[in-house]
C-alpha positions in Angstrom: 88.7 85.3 104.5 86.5 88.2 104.0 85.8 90.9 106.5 82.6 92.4 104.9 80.5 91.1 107.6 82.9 91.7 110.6 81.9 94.8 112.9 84.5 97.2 113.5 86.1 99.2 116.4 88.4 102.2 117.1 92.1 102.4 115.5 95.0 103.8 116.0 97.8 104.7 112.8 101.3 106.8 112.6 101.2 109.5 111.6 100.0 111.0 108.4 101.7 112.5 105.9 100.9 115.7 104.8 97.9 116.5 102.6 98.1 116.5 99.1 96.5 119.9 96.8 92.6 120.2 96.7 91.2 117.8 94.0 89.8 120.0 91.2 86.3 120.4 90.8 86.4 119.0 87.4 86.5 115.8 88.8 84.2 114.4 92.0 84.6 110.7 91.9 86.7 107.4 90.3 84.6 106.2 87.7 84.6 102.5 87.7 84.8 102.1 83.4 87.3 102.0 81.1 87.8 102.9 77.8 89.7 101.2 75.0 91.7 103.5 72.7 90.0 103.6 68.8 93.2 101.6 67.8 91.7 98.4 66.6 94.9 97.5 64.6 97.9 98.5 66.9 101.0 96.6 66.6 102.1 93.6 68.7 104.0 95.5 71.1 107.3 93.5 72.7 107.1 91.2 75.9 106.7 93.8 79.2 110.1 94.2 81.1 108.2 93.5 84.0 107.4 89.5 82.7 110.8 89.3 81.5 113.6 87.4 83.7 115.6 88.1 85.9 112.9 91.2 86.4 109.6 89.3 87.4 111.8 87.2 90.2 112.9 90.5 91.9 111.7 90.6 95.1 112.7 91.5 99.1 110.4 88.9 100.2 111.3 85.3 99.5 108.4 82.7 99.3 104.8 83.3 99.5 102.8 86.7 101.1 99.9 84.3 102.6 101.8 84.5 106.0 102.3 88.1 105.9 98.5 89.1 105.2 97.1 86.8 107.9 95.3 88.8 110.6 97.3 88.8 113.9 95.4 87.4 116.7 93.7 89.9 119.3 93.7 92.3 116.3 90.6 93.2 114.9 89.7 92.7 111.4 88.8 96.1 110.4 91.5 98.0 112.3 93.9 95.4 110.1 92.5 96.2 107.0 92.4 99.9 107.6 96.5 100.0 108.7 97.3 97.9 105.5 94.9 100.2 103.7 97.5 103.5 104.8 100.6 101.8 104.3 99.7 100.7 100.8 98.4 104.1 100.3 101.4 105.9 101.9 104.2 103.4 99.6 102.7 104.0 96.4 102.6 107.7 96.8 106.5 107.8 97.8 107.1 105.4 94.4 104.7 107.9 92.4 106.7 111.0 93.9 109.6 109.6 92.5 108.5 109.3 88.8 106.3 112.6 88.8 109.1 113.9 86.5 108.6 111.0 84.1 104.5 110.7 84.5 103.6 113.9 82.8 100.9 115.5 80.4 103.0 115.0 77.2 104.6 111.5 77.9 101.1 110.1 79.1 98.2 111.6 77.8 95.8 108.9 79.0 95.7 106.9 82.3 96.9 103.8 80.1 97.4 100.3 81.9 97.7 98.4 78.6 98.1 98.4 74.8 94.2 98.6 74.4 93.3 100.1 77.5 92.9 103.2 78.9 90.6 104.2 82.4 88.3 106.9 82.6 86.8 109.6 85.1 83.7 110.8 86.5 83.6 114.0 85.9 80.7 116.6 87.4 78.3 116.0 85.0 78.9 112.3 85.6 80.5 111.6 82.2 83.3 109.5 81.7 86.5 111.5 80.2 89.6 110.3 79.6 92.7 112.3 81.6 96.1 112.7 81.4 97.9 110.3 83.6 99.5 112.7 86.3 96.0 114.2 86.4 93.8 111.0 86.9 96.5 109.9 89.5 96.5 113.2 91.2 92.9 112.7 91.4 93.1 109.5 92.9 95.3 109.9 95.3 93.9 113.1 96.9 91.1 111.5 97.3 91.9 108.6 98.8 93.9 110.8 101.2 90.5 113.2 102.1 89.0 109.5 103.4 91.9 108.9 105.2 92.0 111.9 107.2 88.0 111.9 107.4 87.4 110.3 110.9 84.0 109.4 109.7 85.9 106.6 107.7 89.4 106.2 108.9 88.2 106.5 112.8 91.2 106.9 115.3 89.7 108.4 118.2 89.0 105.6 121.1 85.1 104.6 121.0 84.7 105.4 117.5 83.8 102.9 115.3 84.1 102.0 111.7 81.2 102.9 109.1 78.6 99.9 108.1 79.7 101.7 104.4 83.7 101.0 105.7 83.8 97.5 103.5 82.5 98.8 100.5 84.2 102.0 100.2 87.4 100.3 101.1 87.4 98.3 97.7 86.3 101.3 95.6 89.6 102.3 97.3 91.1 98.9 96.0 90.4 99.6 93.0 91.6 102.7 92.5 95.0 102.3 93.7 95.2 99.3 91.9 94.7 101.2 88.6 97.6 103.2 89.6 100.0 100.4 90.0 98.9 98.7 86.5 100.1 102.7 84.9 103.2 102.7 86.8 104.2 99.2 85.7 102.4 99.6 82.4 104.1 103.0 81.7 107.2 103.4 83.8 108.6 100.2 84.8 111.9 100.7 83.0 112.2 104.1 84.8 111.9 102.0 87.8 114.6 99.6 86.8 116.9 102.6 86.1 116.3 103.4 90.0 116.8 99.6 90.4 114.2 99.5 92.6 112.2 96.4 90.9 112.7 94.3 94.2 110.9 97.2 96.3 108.2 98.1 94.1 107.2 94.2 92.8 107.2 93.2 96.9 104.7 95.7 97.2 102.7 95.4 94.4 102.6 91.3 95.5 101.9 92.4 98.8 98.8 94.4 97.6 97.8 92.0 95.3 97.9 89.1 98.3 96.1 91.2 100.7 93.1 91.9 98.2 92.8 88.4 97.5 92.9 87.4 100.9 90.1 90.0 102.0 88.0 90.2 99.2 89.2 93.6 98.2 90.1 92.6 94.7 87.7 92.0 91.9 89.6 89.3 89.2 87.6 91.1 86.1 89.9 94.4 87.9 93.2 92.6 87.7 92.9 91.3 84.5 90.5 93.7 82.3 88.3 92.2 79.1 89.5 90.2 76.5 89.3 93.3 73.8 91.1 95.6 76.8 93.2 93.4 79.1 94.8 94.9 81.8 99.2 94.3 81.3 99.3 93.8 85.2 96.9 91.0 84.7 100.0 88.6 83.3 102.1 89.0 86.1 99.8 88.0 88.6 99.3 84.8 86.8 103.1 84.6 86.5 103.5 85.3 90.3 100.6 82.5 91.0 102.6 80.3 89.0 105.7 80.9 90.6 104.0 80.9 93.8 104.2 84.1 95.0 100.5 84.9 95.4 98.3 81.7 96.2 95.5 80.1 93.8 
């Protein structure tokens, strides 16, 4: 189901939570590249945690996410997407709060998502740079949360309606966040583990992944990067199709 030609009315959300710190002016926009790191002859690195048993099982939900992503009737599609948009937003940001400490300057100097990949910013000159994890993230995030509070985009005044552009700058969106779950599992999944909060943080990231496929937010070539820069995350949702978490 995609919602790219549904029109859109008014919504309503909880409340926010409070703004993150001005994005720099270094930076204005996600760039949509990435870059692979001049390694051409790194080391077979070991299996990820996050493919290994009993870790890629964990999960709060049991059985498949198609039920959970379904559009509830009388609900329009827009307001849907926007409400799942927030709450994937707002989860993520709690789980990247929590490993700020480990996510730093020194410990990830590149916004890495797998052996041979790292992404890339816009910057103001419109260049592509390469920045330090926190930094890219930070970026991201702030961001996303200036659309969300811009009622021009995120409308939740009654008569307002959504922007023709709402589709489209919704999976820019997608995409974005996406990149920040394939660093935290490519980077920090064992600190997760230590938390033990595997279950909480897979069951989200299936979740996400469901409701992109669902609505057309996710792009596969996103998911699971080139052949000479694949994206880690791109393995476990083939595993989780297989186990059939996340439908075909």
């Amino acid at each position: 189901m995609s919602f790219f030609n549904s029109i859109g009315r008014s919504m309503s959300r909880a409340p926010r939570p409070p703004k993150r710190s001005t994005t720099p002016t270094s930076a204005t926009s996600p760039s949509t590249e990435h870059l692979p790191p001049p390694s051409p002859t790194a080391p077979t690195a070991p299996k990820p945690l996050y493919l290994c048993s009993p870790f890629v099982e964990a999960a709060l939900v049991v059985g498949n996410f198609k039920t959970i992503v379904m559009q509830p009737k009388h609900v329009d599609v827009m307001e849907w997407v926007a409400s799942n948009i927030f709450d994937f937003y707002q989860n993520l940001n709690l789980f990247y709060g929590v490993l700020t400490e480990c996510c730093t300057s020194q410990s990830c100097p590149t916004m890495s998502a797998g052996s041979q990949l790292n992404y890339t910013w816009i910057n103001q000159d419109r260049k592509s740079v390469q920045l330090p994890a926190p930094t890219y993230i930070d970026y991201v995030m702030t961001w996303v949360q200036n659309l969300l509070d811009d009622e021009n985009v995120f409308p939740t005044r009654s008569g307002r309606d959504f922007s023709p552009n709402f589709p489209s700058t919704i999976k820019h969106v997608y995409r974005q966040l996406l990149r920040v779950f394939a660093h935290l599992y490519h980077a920090h999944y064992e600190q997760i583990l230590h938390l033990r909060s595997e279950p909480h943080f897979n069951s989200l990231f299936a979740h996400f992944l469901a409701f992109g496929k669902e609505y057309e937010l996710l792009d596969i070539k996103d998911v699971k990067g080139s052949p000479n820069a694949p994206v880690g995350i791109g393995l476990l949702w083939e595993r989780w199709k297989d186990m059939g978490i996340i439908t075909s």
